[in-house]
mmJSON file of the N, C-alpha and C atoms, coordinates in Angstrom:
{"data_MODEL":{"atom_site":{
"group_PDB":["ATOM","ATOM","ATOM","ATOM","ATOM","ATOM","ATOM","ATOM","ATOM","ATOM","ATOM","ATOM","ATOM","ATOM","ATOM","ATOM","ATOM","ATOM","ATOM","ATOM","ATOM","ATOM","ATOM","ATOM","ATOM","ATOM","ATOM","ATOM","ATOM","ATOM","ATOM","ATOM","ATOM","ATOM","ATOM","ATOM","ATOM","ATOM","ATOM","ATOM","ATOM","ATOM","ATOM","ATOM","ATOM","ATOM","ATOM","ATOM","ATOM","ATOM","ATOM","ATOM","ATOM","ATOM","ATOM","ATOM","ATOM","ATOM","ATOM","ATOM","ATOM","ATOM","ATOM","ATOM","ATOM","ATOM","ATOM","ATOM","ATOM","ATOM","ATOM","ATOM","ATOM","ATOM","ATOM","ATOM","ATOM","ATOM","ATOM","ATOM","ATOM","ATOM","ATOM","ATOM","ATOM","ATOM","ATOM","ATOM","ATOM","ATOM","ATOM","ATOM","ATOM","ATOM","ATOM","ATOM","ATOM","ATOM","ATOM","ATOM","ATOM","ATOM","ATOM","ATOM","ATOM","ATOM","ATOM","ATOM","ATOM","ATOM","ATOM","ATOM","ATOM","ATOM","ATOM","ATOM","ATOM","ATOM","ATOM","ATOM","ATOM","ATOM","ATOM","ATOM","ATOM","ATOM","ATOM","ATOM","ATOM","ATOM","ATOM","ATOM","ATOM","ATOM","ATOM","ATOM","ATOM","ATOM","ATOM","ATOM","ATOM","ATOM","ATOM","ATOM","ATOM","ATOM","ATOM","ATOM","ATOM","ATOM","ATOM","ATOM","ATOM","ATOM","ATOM","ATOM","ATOM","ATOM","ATOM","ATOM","ATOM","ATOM","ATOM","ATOM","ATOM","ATOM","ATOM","ATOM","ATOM","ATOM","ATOM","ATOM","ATOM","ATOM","ATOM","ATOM","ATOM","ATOM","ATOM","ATOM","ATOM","ATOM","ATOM","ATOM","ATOM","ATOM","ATOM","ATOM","ATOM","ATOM","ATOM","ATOM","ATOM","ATOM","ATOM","ATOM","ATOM","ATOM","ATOM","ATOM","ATOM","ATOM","ATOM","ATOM","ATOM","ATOM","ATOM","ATOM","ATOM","ATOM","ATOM","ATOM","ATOM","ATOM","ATOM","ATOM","ATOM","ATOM","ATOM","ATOM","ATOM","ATOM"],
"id":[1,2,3,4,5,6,7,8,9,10,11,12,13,14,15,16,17,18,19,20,21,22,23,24,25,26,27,28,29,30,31,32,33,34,35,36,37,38,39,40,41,42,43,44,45,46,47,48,49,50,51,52,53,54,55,56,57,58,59,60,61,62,63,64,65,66,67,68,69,70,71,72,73,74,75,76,77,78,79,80,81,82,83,84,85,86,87,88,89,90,91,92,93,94,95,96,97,98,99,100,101,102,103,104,105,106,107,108,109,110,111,112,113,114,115,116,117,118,119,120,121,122,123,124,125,126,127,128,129,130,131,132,133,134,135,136,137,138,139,140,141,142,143,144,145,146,147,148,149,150,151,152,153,154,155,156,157,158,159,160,161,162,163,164,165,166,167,168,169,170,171,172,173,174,175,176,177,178,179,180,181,182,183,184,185,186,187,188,189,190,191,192,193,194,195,196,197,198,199,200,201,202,203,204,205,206,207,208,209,210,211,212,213,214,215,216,217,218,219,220,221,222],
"type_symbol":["N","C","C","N","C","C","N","C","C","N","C","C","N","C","C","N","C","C","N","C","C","N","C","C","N","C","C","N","C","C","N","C","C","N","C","C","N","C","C","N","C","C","N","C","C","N","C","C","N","C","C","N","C","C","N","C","C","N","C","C","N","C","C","N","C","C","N","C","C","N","C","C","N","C","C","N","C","C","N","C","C","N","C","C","N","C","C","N","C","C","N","C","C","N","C","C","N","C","C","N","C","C","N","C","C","N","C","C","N","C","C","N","C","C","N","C","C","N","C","C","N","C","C","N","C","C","N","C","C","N","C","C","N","C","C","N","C","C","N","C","C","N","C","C","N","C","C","N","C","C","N","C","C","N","C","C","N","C","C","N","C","C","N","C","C","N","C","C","N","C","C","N","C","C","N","C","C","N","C","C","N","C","C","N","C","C","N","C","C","N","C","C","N","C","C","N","C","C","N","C","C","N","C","C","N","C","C","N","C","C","N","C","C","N","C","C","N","C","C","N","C","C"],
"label_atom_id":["N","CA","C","N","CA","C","N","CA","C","N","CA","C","N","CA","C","N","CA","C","N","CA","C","N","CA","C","N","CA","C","N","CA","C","N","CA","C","N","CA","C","N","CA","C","N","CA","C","N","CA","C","N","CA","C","N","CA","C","N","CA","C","N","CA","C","N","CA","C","N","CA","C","N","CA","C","N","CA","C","N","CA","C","N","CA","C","N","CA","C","N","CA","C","N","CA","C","N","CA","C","N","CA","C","N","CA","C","N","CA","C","N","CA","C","N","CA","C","N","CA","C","N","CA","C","N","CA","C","N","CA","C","N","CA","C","N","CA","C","N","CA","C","N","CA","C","N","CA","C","N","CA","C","N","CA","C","N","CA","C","N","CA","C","N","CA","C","N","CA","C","N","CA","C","N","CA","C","N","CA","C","N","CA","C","N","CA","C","N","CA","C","N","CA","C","N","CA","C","N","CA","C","N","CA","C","N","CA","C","N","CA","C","N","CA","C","N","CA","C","N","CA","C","N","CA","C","N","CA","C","N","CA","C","N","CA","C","N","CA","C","N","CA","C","N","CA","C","N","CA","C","N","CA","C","N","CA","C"],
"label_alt_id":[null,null,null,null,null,null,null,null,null,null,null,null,null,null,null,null,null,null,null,null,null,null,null,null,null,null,null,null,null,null,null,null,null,null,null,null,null,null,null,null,null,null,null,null,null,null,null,null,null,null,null,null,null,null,null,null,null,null,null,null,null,null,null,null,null,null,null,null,null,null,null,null,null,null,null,null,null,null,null,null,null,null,null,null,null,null,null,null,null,null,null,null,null,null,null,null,null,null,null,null,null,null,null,null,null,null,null,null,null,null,null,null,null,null,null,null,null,null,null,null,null,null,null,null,null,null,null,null,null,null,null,null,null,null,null,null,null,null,null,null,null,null,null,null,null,null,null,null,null,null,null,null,null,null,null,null,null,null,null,null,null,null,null,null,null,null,null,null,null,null,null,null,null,null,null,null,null,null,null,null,null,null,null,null,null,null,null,null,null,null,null,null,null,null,null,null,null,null,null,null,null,null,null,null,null,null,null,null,null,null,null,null,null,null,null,null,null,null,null,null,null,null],
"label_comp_id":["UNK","UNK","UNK","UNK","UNK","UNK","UNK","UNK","UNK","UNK","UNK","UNK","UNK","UNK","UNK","UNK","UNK","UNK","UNK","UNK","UNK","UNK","UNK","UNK","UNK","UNK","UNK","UNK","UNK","UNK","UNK","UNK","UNK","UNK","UNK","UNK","UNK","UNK","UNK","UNK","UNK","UNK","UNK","UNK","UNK","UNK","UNK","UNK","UNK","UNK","UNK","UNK","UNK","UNK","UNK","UNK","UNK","UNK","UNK","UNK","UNK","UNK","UNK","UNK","UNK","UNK","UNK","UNK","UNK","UNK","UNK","UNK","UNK","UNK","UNK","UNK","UNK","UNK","UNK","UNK","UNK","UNK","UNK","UNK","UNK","UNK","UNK","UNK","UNK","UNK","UNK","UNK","UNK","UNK","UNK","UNK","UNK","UNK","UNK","UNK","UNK","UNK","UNK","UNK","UNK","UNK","UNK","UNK","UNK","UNK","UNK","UNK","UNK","UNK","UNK","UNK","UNK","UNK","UNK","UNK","UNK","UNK","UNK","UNK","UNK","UNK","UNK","UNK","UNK","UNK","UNK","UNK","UNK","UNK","UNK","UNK","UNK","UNK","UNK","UNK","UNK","UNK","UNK","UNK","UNK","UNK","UNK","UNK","UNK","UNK","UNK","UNK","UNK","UNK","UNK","UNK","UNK","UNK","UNK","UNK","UNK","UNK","UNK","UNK","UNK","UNK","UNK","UNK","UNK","UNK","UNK","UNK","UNK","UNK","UNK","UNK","UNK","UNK","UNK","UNK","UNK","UNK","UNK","UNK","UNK","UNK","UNK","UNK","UNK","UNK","UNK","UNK","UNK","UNK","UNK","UNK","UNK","UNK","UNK","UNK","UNK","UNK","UNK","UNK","UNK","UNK","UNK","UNK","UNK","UNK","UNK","UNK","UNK","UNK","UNK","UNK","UNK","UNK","UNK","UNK","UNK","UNK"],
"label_asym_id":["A","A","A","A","A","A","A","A","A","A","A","A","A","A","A","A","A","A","A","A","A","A","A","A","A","A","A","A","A","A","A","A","A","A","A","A","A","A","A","A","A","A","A","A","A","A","A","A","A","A","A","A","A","A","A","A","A","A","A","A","A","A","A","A","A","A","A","A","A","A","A","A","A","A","A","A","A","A","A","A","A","A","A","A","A","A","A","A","A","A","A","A","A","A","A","A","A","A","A","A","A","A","A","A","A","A","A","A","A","A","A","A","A","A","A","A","A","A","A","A","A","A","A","A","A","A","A","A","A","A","A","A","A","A","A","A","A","A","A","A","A","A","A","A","A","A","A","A","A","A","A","A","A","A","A","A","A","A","A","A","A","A","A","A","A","A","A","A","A","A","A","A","A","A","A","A","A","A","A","A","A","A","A","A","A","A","A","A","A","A","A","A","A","A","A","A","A","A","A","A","A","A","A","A","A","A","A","A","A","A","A","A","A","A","A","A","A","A","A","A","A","A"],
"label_entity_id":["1","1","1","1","1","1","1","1","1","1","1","1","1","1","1","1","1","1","1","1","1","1","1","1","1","1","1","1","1","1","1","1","1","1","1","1","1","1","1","1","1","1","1","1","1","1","1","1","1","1","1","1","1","1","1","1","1","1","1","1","1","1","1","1","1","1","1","1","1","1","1","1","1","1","1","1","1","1","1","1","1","1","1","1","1","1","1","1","1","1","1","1","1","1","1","1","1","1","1","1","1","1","1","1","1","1","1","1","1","1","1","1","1","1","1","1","1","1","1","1","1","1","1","1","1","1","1","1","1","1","1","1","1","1","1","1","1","1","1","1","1","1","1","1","1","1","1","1","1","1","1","1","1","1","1","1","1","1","1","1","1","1","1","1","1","1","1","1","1","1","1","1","1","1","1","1","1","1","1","1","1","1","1","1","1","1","1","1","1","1","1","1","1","1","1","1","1","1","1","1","1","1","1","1","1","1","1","1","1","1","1","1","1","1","1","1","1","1","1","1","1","1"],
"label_seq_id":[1,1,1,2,2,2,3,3,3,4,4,4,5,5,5,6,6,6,7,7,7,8,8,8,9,9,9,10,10,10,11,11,11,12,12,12,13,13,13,14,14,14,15,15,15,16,16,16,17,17,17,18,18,18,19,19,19,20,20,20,21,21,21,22,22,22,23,23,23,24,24,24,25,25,25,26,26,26,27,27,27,28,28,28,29,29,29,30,30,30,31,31,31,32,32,32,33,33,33,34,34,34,35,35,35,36,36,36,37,37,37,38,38,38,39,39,39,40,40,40,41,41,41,42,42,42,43,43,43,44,44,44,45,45,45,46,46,46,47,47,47,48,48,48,49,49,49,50,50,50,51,51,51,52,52,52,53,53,53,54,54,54,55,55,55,56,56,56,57,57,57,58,58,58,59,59,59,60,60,60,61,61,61,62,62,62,63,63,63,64,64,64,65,65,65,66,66,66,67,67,67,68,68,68,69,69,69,70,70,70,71,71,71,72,72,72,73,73,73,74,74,74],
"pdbx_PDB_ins_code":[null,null,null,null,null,null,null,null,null,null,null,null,null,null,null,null,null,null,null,null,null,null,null,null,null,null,null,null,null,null,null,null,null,null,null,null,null,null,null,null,null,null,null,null,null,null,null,null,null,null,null,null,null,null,null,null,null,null,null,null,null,null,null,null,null,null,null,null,null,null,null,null,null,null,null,null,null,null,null,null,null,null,null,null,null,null,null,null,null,null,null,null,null,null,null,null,null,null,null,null,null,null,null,null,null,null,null,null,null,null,null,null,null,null,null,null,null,null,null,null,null,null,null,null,null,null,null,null,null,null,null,null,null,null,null,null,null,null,null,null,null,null,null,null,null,null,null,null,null,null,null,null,null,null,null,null,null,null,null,null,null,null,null,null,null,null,null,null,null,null,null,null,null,null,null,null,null,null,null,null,null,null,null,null,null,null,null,null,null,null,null,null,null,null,null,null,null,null,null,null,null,null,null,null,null,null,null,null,null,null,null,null,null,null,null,null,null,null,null,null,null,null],
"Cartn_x":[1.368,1.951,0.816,0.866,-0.237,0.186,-0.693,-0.213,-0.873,-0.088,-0.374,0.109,-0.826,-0.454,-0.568,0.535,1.084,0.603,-0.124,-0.423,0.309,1.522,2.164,2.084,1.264,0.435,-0.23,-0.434,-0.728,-0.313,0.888,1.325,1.379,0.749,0.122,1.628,2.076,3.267,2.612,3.499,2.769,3.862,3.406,4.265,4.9,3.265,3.708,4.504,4.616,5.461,4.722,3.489,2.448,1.846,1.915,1.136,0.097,-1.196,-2.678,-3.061,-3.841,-3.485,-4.959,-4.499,-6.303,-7.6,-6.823,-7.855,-8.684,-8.259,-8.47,-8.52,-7.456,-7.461,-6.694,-5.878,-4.955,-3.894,-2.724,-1.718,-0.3,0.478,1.969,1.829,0.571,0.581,-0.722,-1.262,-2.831,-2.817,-2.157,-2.159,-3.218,-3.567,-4.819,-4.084,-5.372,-4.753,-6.112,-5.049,-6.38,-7.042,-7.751,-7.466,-6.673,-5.693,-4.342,-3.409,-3.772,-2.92,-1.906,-1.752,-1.075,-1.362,-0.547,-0.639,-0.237,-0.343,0.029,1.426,1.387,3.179,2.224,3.482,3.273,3.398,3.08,3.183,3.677,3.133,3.897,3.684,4.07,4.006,4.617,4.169,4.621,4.565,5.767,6.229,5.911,6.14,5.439,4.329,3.343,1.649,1.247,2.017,1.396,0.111,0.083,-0.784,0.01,-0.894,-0.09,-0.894,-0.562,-1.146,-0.933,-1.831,-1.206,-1.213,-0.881,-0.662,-2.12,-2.876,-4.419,-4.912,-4.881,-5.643,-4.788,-4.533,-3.434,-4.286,-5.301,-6.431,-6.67,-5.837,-5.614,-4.339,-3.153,-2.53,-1.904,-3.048,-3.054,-3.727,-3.825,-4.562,-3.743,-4.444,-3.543,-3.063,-3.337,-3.125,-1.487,-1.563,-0.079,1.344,0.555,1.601,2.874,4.2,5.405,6.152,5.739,6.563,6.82,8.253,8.8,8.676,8.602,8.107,9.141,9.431,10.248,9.811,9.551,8.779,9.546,9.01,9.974,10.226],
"Cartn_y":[-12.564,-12.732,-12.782,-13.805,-13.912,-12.805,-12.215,-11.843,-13.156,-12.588,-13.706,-12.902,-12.918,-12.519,-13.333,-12.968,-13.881,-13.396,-13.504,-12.937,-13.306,-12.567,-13.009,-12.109,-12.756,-11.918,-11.007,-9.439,-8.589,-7.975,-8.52,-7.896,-8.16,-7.65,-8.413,-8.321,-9.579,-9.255,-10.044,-9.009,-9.262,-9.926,-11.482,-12.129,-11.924,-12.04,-12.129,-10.438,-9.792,-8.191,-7.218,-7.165,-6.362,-5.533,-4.773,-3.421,-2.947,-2.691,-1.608,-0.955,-0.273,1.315,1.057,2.122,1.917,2.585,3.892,4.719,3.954,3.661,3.178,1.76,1.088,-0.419,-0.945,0.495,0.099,-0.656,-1.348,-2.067,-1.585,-2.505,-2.55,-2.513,-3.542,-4.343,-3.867,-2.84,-2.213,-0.861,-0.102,1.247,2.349,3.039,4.07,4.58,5.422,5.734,7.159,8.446,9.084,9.682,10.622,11.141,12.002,12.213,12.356,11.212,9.774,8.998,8.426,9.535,9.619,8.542,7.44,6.529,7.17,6.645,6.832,6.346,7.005,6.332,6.601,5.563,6.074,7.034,7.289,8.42,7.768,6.989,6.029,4.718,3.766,2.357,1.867,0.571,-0.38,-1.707,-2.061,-3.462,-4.803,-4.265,-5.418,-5.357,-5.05,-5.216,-4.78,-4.486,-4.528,-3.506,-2.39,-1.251,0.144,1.077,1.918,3.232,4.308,5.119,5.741,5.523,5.931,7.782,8.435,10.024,10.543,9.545,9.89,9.763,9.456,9.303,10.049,10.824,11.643,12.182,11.972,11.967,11.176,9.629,8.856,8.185,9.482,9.481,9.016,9.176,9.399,8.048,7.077,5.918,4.933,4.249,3.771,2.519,1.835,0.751,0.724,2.186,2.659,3.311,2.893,2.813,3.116,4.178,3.969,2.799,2.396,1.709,0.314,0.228,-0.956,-1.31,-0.099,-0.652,-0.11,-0.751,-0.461,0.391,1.81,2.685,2.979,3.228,3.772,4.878],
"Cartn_z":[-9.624,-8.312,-7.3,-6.489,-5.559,-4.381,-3.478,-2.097,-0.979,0.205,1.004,2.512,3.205,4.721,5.376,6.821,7.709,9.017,10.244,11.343,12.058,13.038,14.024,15.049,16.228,17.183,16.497,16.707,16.264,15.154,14.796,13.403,12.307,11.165,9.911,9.105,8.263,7.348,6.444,5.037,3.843,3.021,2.705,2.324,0.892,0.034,-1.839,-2.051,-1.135,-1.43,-2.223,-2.711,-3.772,-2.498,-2.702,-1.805,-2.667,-1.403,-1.958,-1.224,-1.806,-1.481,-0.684,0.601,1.314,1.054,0.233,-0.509,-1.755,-2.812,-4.309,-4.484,-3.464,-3.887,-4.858,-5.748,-6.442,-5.717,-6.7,-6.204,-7.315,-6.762,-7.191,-8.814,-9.202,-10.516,-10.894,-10.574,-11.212,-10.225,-11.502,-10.576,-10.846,-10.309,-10.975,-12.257,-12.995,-14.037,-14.489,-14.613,-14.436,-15.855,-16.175,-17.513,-18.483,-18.316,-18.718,-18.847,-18.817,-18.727,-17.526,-16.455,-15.944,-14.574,-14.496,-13.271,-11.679,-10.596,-9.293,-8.863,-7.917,-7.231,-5.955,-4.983,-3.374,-2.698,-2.106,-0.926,0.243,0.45,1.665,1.601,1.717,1.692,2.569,3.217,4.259,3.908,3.359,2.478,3.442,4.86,5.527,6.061,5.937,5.88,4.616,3.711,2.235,2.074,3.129,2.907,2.577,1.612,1.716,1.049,0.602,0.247,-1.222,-2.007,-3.497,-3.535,-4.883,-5.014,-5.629,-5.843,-5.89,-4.685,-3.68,-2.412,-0.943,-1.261,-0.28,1.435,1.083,2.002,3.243,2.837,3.431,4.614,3.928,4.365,6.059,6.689,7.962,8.438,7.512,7.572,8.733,10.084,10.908,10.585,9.212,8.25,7.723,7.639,7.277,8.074,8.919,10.481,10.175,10.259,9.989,10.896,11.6,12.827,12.255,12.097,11.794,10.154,8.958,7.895,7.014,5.55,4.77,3.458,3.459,2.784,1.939,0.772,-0.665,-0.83],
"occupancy":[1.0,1.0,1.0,1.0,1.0,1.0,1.0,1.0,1.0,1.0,1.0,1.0,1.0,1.0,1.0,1.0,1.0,1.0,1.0,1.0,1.0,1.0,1.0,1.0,1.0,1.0,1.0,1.0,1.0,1.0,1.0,1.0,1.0,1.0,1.0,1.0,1.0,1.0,1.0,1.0,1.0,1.0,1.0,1.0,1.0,1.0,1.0,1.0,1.0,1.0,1.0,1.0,1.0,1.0,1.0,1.0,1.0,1.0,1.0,1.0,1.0,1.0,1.0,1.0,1.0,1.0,1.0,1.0,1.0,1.0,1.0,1.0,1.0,1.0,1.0,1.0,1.0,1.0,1.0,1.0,1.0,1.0,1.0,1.0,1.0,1.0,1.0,1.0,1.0,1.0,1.0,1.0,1.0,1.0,1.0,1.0,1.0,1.0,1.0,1.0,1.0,1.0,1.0,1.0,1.0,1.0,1.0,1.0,1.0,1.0,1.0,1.0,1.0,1.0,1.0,1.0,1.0,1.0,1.0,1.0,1.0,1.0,1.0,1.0,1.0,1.0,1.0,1.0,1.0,1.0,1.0,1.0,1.0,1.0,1.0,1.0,1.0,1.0,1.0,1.0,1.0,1.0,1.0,1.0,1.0,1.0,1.0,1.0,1.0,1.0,1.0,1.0,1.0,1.0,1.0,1.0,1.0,1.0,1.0,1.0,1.0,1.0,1.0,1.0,1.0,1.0,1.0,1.0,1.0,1.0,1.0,1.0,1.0,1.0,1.0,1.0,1.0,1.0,1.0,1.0,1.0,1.0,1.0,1.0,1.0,1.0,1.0,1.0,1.0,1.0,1.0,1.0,1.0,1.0,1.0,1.0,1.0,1.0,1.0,1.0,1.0,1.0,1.0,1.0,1.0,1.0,1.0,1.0,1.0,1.0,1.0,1.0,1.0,1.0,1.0,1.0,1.0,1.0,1.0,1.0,1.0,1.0],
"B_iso_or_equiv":[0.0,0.0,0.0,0.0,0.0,0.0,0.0,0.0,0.0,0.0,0.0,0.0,0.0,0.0,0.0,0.0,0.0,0.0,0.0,0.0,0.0,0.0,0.0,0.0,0.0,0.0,0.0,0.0,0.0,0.0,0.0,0.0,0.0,0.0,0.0,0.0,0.0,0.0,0.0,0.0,0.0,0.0,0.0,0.0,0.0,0.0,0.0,0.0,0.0,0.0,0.0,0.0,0.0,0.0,0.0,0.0,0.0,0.0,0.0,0.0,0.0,0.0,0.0,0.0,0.0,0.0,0.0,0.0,0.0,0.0,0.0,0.0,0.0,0.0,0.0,0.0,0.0,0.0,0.0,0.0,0.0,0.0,0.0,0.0,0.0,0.0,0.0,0.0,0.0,0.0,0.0,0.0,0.0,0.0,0.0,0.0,0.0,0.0,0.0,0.0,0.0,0.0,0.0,0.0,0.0,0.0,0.0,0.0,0.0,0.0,0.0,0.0,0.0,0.0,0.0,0.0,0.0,0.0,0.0,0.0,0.0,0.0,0.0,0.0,0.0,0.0,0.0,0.0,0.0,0.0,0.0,0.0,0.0,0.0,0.0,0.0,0.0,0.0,0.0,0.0,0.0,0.0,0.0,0.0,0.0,0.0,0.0,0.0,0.0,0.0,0.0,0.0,0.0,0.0,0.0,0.0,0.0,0.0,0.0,0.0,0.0,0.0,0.0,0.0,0.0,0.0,0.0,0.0,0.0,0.0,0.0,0.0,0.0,0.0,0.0,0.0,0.0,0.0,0.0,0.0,0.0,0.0,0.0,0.0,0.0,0.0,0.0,0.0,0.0,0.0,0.0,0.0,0.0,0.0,0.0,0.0,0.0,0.0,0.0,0.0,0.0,0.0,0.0,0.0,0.0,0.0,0.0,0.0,0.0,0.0,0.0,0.0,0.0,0.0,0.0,0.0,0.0,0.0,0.0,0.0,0.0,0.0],
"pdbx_formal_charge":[null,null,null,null,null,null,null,null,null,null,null,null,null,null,null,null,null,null,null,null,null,null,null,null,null,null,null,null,null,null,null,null,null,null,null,null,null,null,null,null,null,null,null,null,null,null,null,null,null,null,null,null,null,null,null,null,null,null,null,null,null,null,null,null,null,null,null,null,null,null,null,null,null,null,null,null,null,null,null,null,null,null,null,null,null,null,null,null,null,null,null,null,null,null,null,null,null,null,null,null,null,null,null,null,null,null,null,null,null,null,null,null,null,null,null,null,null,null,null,null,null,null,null,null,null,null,null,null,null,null,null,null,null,null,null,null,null,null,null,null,null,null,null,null,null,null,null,null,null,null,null,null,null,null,null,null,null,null,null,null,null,null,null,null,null,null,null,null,null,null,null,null,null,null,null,null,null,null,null,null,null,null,null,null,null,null,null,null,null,null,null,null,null,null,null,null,null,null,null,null,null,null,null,null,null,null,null,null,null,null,null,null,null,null,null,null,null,null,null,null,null,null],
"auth_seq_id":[1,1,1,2,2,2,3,3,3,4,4,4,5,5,5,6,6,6,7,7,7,8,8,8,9,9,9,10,10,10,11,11,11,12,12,12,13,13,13,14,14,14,15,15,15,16,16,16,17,17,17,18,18,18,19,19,19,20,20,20,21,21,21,22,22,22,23,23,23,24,24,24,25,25,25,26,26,26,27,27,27,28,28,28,29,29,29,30,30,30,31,31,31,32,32,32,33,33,33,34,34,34,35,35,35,36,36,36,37,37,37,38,38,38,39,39,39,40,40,40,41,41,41,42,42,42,43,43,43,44,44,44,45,45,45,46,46,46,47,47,47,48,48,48,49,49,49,50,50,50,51,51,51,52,52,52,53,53,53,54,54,54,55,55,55,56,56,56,57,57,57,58,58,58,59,59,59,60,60,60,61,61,61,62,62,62,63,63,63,64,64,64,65,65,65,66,66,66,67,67,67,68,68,68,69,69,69,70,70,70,71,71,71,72,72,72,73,73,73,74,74,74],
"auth_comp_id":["UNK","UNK","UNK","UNK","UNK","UNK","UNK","UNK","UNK","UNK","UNK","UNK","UNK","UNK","UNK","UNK","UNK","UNK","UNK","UNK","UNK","UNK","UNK","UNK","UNK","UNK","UNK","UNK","UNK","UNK","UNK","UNK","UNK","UNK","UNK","UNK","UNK","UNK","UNK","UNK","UNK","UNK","UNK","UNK","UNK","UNK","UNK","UNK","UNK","UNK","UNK","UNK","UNK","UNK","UNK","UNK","UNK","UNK","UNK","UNK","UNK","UNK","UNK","UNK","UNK","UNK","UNK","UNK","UNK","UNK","UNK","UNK","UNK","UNK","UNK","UNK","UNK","UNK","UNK","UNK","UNK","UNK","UNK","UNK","UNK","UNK","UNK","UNK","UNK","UNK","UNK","UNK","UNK","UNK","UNK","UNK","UNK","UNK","UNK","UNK","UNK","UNK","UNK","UNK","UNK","UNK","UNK","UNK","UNK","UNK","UNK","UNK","UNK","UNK","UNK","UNK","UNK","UNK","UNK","UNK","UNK","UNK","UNK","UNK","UNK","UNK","UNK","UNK","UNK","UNK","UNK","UNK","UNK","UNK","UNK","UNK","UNK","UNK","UNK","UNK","UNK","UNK","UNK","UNK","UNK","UNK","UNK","UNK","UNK","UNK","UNK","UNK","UNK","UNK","UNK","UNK","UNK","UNK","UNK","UNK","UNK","UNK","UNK","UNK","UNK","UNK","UNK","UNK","UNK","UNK","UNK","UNK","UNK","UNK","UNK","UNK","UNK","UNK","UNK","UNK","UNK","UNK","UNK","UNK","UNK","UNK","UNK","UNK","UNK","UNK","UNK","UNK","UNK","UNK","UNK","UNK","UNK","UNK","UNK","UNK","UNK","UNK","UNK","UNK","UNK","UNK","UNK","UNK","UNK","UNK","UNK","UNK","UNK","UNK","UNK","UNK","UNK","UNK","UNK","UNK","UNK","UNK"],
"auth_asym_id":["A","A","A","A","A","A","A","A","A","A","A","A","A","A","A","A","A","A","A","A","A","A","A","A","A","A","A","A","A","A","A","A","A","A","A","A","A","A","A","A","A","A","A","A","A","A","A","A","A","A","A","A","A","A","A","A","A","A","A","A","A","A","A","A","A","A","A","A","A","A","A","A","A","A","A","A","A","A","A","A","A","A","A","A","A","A","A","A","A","A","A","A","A","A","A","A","A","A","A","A","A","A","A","A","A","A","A","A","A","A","A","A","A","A","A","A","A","A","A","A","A","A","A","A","A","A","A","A","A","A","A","A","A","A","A","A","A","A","A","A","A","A","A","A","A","A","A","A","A","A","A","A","A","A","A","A","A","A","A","A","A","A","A","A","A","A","A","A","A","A","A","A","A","A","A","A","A","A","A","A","A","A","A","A","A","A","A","A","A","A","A","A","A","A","A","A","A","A","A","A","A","A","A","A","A","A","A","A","A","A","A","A","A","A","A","A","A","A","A","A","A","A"],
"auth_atom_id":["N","CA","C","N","CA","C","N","CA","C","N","CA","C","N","CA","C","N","CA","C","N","CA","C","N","CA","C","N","CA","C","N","CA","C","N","CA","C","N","CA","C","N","CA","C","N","CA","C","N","CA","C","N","CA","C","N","CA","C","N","CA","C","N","CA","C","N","CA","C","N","CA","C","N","CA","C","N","CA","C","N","CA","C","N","CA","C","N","CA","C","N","CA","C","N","CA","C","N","CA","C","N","CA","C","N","CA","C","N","CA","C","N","CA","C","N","CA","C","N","CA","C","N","CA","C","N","CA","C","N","CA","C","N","CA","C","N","CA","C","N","CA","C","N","CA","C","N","CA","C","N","CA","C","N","CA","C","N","CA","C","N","CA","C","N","CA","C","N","CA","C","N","CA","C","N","CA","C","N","CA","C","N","CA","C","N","CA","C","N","CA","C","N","CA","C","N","CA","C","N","CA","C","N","CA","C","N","CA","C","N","CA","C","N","CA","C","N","CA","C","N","CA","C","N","CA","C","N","CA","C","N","CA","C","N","CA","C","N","CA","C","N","CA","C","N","CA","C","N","CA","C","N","CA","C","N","CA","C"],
"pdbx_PDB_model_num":[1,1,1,1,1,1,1,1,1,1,1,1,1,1,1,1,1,1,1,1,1,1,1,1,1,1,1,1,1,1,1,1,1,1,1,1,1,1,1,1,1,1,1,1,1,1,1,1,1,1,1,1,1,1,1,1,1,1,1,1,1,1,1,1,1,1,1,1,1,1,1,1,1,1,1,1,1,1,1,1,1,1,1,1,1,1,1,1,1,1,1,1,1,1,1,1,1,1,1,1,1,1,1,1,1,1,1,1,1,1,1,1,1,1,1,1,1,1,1,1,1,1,1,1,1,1,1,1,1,1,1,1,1,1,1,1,1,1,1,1,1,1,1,1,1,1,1,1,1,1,1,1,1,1,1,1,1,1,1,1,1,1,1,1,1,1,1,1,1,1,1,1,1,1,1,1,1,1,1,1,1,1,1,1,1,1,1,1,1,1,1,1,1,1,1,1,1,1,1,1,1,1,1,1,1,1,1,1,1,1,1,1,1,1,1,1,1,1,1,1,1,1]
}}}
């Protein structure tokens, strides 16, 4: 699945729907994976700018990439 962003004025929307994380760089479709096997989920995500924060990078949380305003979080 490709991603693809759209700039309208100031607001970035994320077309192909794959979210990454601003900490790791993981995504929807390549998630961290640590030594226990054990992969990431979100902590917060914003389906329309396609940024978000994985459960390895909780640090980031506060990232202004991940803006709640106007976003569809899981």
């Amino acid at each position: 699945m490709s991603q693809k962003s759209v700039s309208a004025g100031t607001m970035l929307f994320n077309v192909g729907g794959e979210a990454t994380c601003v900490g790791c760089g993981c995504s929807d479709n390549d998630a961290c994976v640590n030594e226990f096997r054990d992969t990431c989920d979100w902590l917060k995500v914003n389906r329309q700018t396609g940024m978000g924060v994985c459960s390895f990078c909780p640090e980031f949380l506060n990232h202004p990439l991940t803006d709640d305003v106007g976003c569809g979080d899981e």
